[in-house]
C-alpha positions as CSV (number, residue, x, y, z in Angstrom):
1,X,30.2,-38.4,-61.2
2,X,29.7,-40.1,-64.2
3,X,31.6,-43.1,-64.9
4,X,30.3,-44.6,-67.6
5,X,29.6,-47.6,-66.3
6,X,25.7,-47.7,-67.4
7,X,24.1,-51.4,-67.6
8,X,27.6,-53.1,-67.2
9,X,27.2,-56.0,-65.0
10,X,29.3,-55.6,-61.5
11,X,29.8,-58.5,-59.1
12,X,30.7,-57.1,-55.8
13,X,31.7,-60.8,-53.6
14,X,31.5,-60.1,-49.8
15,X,28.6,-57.5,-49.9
16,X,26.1,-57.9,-47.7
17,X,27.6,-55.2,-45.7
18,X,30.5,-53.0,-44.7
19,X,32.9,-52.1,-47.5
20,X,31.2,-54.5,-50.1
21,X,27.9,-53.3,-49.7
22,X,29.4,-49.6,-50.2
23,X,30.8,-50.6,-53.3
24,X,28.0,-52.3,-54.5
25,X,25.7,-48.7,-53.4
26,X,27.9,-47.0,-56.0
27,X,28.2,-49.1,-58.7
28,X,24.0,-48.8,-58.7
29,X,24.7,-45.3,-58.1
30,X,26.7,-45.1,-61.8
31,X,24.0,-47.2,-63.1
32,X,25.6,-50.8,-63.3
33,X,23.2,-54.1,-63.3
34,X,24.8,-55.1,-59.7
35,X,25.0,-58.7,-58.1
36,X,25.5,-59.0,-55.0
37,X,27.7,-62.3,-53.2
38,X,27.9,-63.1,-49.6
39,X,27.5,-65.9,-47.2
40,X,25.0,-64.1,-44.9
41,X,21.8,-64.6,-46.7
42,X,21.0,-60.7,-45.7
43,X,22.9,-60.1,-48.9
44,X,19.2,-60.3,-50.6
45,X,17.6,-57.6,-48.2
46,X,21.0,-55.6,-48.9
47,X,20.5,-56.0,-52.4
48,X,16.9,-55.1,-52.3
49,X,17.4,-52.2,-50.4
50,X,19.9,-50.6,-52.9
51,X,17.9,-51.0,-56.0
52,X,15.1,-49.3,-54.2
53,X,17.0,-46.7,-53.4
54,X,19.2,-46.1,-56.5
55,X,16.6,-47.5,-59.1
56,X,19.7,-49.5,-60.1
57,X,19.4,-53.5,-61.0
58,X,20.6,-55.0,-57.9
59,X,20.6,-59.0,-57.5
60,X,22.1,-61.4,-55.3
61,X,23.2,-64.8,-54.5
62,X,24.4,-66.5,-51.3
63,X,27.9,-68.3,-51.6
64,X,31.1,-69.0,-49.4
65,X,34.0,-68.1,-50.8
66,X,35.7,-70.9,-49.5
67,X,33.4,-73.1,-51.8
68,X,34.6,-73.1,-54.9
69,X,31.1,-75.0,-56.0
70,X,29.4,-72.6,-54.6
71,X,31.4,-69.3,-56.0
72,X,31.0,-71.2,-59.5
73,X,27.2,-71.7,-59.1
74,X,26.8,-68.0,-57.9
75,X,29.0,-66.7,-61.2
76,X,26.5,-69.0,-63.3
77,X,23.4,-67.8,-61.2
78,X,24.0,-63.3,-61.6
79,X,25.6,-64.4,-65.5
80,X,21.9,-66.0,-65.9
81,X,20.7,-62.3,-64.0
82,X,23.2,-60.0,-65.3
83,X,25.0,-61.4,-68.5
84,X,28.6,-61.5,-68.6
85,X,30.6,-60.1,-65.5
86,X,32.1,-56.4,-66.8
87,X,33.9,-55.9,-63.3
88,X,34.4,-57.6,-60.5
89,X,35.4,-56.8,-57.2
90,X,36.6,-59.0,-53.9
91,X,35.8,-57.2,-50.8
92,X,35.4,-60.6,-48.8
93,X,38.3,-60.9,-45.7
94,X,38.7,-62.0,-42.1
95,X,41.2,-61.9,-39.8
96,X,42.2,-64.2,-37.0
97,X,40.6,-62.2,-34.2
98,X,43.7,-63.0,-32.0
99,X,46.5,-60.7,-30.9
100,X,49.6,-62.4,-32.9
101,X,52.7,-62.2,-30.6
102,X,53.7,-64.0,-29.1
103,X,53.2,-66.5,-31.5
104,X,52.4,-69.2,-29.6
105,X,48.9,-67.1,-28.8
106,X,48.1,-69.0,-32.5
107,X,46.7,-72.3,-33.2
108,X,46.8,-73.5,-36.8
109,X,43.5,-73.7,-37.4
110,X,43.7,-69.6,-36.6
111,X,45.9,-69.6,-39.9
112,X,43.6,-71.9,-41.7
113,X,40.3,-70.3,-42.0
114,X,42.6,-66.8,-42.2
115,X,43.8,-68.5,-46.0
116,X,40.5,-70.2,-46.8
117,X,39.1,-66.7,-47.3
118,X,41.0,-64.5,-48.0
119,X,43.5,-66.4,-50.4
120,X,41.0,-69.3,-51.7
121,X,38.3,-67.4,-51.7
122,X,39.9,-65.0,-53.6
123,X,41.7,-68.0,-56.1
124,X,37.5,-68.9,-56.1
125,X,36.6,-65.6,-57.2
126,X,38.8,-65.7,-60.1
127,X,38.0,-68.8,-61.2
128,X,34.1,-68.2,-61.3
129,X,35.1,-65.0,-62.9
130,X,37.5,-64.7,-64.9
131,X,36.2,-66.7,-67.9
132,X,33.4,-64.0,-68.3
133,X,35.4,-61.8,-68.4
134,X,37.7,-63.4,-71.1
135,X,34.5,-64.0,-73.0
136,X,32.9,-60.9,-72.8
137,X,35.7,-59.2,-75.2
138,X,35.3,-56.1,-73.7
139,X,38.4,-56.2,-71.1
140,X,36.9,-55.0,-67.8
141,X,38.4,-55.1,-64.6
142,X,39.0,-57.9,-61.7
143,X,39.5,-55.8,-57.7
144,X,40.7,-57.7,-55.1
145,X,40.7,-55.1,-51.7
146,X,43.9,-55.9,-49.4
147,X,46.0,-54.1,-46.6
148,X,49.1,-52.7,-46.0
149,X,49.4,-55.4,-43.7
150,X,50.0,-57.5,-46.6
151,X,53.2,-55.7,-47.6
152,X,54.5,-55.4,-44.0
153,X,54.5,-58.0,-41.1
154,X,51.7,-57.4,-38.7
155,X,52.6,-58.2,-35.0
156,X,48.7,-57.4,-34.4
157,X,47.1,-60.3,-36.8
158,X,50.1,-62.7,-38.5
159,X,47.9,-64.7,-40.5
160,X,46.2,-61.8,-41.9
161,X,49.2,-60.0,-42.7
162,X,50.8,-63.4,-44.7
163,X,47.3,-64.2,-46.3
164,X,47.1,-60.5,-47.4
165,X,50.1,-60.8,-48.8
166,X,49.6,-64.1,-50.5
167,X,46.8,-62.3,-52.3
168,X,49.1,-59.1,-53.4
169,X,51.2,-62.0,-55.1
170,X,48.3,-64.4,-56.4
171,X,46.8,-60.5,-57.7
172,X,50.4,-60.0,-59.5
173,X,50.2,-63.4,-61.0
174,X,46.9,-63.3,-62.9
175,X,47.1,-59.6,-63.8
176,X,49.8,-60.8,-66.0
177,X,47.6,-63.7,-67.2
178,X,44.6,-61.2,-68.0
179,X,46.8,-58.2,-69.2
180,X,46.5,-59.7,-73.2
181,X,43.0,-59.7,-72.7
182,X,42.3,-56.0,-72.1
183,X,41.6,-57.3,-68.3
184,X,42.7,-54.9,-65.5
């Protein structure tokens, strides 16, 4: 398949494995320069490992999403590598890891770290991002992967479900913001 997406710089945050690092595998695979964020500092053997195999430019930086300092010094560290982000995609998320009903089963500090990545991190992203993207003239896109849990309650994982769907809206929000600047 051939998406035309040859030497455009992709930033793939929460990629050191999983769903991230898939994504990352096949923007190399359509020829993108590739950076590579995640807190787990195996992002780097991730990274090396998929420029080896795809021939691609793969780099990486290591960042917590929750850290806005640190998503902003990650965004100036692959712009340094890559030049101006083209796409970029938030595959970073955790849940709770705690059956949700009854509710009293949660603590609050369950439903803290829950928002701290998945909605900050993601509020992070953008704002590391998003200028470049601005900048760079060209539109491009901005991905942020959620659930259907974010749409629907989830008895299974509550603070998922509501940080999911916090995202679905903060998503809504700056796709009107980025819409007049060919942004998708």
């Amino acid at each position: 398949m051939n998406l035309h997406l040859e030497h455009q710089p992709a930033i793939i945050v929460g990629s050191a494995q999983g769903i991230g690092r898939a994504i990352a595998e096949a923007f190399a695979n359509e020829g993108a320069r590739v950076g590579m964020i995640d807190r787990s500092p195996t992002v780097s053997e991730s990274a090396a490992t998929i420029a080896q195999a795809t021939g691609a430019t793969v780099t990486s930086a290591v960042a917590d999403v929750g850290s806005e300092t640190e998503m902003q010094s990650a965004a100036d560290t692959l712009q340094d590598q890559l030049g101006l982000a083209r796409h970029v995609v938030f595959a970073a998320g955790v849940g709770s890891g705690k059956f949700g009903f009854p509710f009293t089963r949660l603590e609050p500090a369950d439903w803290q770290r829950v928002f701290e990545i998945n909605v900050m991190g993601a509020v992070h992203t953008a704002h590391a991002f998003a200028p470049q993207l601005i900048e760079g003239g060209e539109g491009g896109s901005l991905l942020f992967l959620v659930s259907v849990a974010g749409q629907i309650g989830s008895q299974t994982d509550p603070p998922y479900s509501a940080a999911k769907a916090a995202q679905i809206n903060f998503m809504q929000c700056l796709a009107r913001d980025l819409a007049p600047h060919g942004i998708r």
